[in-house]
Structures are given as C-alpha cells and as structure tokens.
C-alpha positions as CSV (number, residue, x, y, z in Angstrom):
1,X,-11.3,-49.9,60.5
2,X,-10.7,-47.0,62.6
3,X,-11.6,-47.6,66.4
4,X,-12.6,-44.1,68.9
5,X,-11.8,-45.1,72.5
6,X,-14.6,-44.2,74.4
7,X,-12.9,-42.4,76.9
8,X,-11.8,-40.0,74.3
9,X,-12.0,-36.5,74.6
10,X,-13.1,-36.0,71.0
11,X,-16.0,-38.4,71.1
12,X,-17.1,-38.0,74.6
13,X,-17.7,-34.2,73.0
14,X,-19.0,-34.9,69.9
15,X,-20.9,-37.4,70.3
16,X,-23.2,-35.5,72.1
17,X,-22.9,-32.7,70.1
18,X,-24.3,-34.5,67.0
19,X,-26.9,-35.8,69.7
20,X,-28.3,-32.7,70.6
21,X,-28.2,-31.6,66.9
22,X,-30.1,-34.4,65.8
23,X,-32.6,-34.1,69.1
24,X,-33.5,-30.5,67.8
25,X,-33.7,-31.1,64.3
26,X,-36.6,-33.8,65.3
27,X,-38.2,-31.6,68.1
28,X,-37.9,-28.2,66.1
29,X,-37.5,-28.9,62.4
30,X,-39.5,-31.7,61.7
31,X,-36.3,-33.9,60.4
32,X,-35.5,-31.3,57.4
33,X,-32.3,-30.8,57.8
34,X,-29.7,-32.6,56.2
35,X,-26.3,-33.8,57.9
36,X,-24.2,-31.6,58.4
37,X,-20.1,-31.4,59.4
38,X,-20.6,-29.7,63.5
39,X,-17.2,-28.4,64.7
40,X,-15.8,-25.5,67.3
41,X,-14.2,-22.6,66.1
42,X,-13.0,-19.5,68.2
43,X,-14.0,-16.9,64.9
44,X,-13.7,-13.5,66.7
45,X,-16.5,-11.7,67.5
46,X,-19.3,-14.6,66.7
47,X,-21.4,-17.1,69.4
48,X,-21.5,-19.8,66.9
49,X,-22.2,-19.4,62.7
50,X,-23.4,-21.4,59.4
51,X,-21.5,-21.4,56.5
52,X,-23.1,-23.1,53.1
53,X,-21.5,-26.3,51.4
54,X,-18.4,-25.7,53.2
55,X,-17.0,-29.4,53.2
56,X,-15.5,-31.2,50.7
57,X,-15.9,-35.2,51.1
58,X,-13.1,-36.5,48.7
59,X,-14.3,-40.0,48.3
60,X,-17.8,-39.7,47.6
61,X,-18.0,-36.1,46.1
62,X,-20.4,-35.0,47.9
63,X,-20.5,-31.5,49.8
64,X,-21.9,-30.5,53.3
65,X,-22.6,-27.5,55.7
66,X,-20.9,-26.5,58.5
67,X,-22.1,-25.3,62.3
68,X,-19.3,-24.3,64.6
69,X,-19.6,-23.0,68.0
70,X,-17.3,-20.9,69.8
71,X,-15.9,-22.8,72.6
72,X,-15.9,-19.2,74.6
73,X,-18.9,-19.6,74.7
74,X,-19.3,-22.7,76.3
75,X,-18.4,-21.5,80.0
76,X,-22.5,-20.4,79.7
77,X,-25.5,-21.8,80.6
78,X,-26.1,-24.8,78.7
79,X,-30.2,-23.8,77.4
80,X,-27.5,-20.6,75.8
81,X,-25.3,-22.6,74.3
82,X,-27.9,-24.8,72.9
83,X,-30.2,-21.9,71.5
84,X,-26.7,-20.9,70.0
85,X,-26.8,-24.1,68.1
86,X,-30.3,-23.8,67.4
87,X,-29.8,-20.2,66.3
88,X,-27.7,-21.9,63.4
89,X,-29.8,-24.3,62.5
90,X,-32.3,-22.2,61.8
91,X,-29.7,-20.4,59.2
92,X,-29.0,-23.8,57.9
93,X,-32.9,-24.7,57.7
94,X,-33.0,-21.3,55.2
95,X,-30.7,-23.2,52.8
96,X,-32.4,-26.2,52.6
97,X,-35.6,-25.1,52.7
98,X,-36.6,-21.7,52.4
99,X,-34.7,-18.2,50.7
100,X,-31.8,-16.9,52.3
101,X,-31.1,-13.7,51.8
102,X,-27.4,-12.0,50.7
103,X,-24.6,-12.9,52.7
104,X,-24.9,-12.6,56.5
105,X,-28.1,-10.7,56.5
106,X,-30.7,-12.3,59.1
107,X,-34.3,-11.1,56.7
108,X,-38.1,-11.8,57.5
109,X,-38.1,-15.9,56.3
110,X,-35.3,-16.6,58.7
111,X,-36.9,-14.1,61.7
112,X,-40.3,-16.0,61.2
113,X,-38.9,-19.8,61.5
114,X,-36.9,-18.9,64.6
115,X,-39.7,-16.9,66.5
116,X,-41.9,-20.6,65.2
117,X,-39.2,-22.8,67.4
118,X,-38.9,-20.2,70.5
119,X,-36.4,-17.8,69.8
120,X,-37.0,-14.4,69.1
121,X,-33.9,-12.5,67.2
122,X,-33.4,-9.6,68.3
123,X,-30.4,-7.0,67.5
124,X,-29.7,-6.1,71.2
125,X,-30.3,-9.9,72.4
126,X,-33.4,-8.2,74.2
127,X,-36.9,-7.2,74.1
128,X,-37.4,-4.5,71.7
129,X,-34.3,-5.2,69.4
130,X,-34.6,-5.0,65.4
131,X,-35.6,-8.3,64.5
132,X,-33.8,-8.3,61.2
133,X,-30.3,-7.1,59.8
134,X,-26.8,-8.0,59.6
135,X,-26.0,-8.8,62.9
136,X,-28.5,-10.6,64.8
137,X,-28.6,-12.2,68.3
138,X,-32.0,-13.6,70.2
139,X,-33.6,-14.1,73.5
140,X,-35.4,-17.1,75.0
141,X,-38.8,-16.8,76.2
142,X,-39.9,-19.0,78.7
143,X,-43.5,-20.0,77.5
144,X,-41.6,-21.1,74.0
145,X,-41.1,-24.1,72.0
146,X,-37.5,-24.3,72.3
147,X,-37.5,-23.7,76.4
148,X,-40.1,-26.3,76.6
149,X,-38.0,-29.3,74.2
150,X,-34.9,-27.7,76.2
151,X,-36.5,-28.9,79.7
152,X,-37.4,-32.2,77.8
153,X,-33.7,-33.1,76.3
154,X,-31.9,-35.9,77.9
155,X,-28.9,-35.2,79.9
156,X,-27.1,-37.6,77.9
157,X,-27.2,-34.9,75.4
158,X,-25.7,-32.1,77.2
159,X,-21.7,-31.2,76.2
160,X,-19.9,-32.5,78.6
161,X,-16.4,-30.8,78.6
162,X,-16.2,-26.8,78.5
163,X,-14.3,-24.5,76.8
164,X,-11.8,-22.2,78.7
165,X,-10.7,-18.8,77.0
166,X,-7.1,-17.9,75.7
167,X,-6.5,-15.5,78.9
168,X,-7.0,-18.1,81.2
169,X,-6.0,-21.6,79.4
170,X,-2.3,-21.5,80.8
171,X,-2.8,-21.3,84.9
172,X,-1.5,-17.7,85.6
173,X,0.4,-16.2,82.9
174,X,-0.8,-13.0,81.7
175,X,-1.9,-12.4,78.2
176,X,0.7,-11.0,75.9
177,X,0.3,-7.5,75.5
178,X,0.8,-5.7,72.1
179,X,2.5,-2.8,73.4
180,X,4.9,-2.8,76.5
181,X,5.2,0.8,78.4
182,X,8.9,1.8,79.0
183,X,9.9,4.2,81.5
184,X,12.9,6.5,82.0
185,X,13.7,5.9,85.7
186,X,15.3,9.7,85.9
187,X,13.3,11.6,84.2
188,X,10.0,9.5,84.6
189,X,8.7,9.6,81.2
190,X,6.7,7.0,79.5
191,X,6.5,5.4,75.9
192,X,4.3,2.8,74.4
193,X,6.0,0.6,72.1
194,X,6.4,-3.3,70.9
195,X,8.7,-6.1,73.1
196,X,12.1,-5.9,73.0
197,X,12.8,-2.3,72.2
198,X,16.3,-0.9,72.9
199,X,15.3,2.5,73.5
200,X,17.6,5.6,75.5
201,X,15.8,8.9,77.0
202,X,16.8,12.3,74.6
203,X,16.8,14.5,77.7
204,X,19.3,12.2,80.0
205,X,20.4,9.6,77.7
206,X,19.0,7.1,80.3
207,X,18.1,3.7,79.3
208,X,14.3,3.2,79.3
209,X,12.9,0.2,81.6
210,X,9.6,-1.9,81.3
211,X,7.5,-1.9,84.0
C-alpha cells in the first residue's frame, strides 16, 4: 500500500483538482461524465485541452481521457481557471455523450452545451466572436449557470498552489535568448547570431563582443 503524506505538494493540488472536477460534473453535467486522468501541461499556445482515450491503465485494460491545464494559466483569477476546466469538460461531455466533430474543431453540439452551463464560446474570448471553428475561447456572463455554481463552490475546492511561468521560475536570471547580438567595438557594427560564436570584423579584423 502506497501512503500520500498529506502535506504533499502533489495531493494538496490534486486533490482539489479532482474536487472541483467532480463538483462541476454534478452542478453542470448532471454526473455524465466518466473519470477521467486530470493533469498540467505547459502545451504552447493552449489554456487547457481534451484529448480522447489518451491513457492506458496496464492492469485492468481499460482506457481513459485526459484534461490538462496549463499551469501559466494558473497566476489568473480562479472563476478563469475554472471555466478553463469547465471549457474542457464540455469537450469531453461531446465524447461521451453527444457528436464531436473532426479533430479540434469546436461545431454547433459542443457551442450549444457550453452556452447551456454559462459559457459562451466565442473566437475573440468576447462579445460578438464566431461561436464555432477551430480555435475557440469563451466569456463568462454573470447572470449564467456556471458564475452562479462558481459563487456556490466550496473553498475547499479551489487550487491551492499556482503556477509560475518559465521567465520568471529561477529568481532573476534572464531567459535564454536564441540569438546573441555581437558588436565590433571599432567599427560599431552589429550581427545576430547563436551563443558562442567566434566571429572577427572583415573591415578591421576586430574581434566582435556580446553586449
């Protein structure tokens, strides 16, 4: 038997992730969702996502969904994270319940349940945005469902450690840079180029310096 201090970074987190996952699937989905494997992932350029079957469990066979969350995101308001997490579930509710369309594209089923639990998709994340297509974000209204069950979740359900992005997770230091400039310090011309370049000047034969 395998025992989680309690005072564990891991648990104190996702415990209360699968908290508030369960909460909404009561509140908003009426229990229809099945379990599914929750997890963080910084995936470039995405909030949170679904992905179908994506888990494996070697003893029993069986296969299960994923929802990850961007940790970036986490340094939000907590009703946006959550609607980020709701936002997914709604994606996952497709699979088990309704017709998703081809990969990644958000089509009228999907638009309809979300703007049903208080979250209107939208392509701008505002008023007025396409409400379907291939990238999708949403807005909360404040008369909705999922602002009301929001104000209504226990704090005992709220993610208690946040994530801190790559730029600023080592004090200080200043993200790497792909490209360093190099100067020549006579003739005061510039080049772009990776680290560690041993590069001389064509006019003056002078050694060019980082800045």
């Amino acid at each position: 038997m395998i025992l989680i201090e309690n005072s564990s970074p891991t648990n104190e987190q996702f415990v209360r992730y699968q908290e508030a996952y369960n909460y909404f699937n009561r509140k908003l989905f009426n229990g229809e969702l099945s379990p599914c494997l929750l997890n963080f992932s910084r995936l470039k350029g995405a909030l949170g996502f679904f992905a179908y079957k994506r888990w494996l469990n070697n003893e029993s066979g069986d296969y299960t969904h994923e929802i990850s969350l961007n940790p970036d995101l986490l340094p939000r308001p907590m009703d946006e994270i959550m609607a980020v997490l709701v936002h997914e579930m709604a994606h996952q509710w497709q699979f088990d319940c309704g017709k998703p369309s081809g990969r990644g594209y958000h089509n009228k089923q999907w638009t309809g349940k979300m703007e049903s639990i208080g979250l209107v998709p939208s392509s701008t994340g505002q008023p007025g945005g396409k409400k379907t297509g291939y990238r999708m974000a949403h807005y909360i209204p404040k008369d909705g469902r999922f602002a009301k069950v929001f104000s209504e979740m226990p704090q005992d359900f709220l993610l208690p450690w946040t994530g801190i992005p790559l730029t600023t997770s080592r004090g200080n230091a200043k993200p790497r840079q792909d490209k360093l400039k190099y100067s020549c310090p006579k003739c005061l011309t510039n080049v772009w180029g990776k680290h560690d370049l041993n590069i001389f000047c064509g006019n003056c034969l002078s050694k060019y310096r980082t800045n």
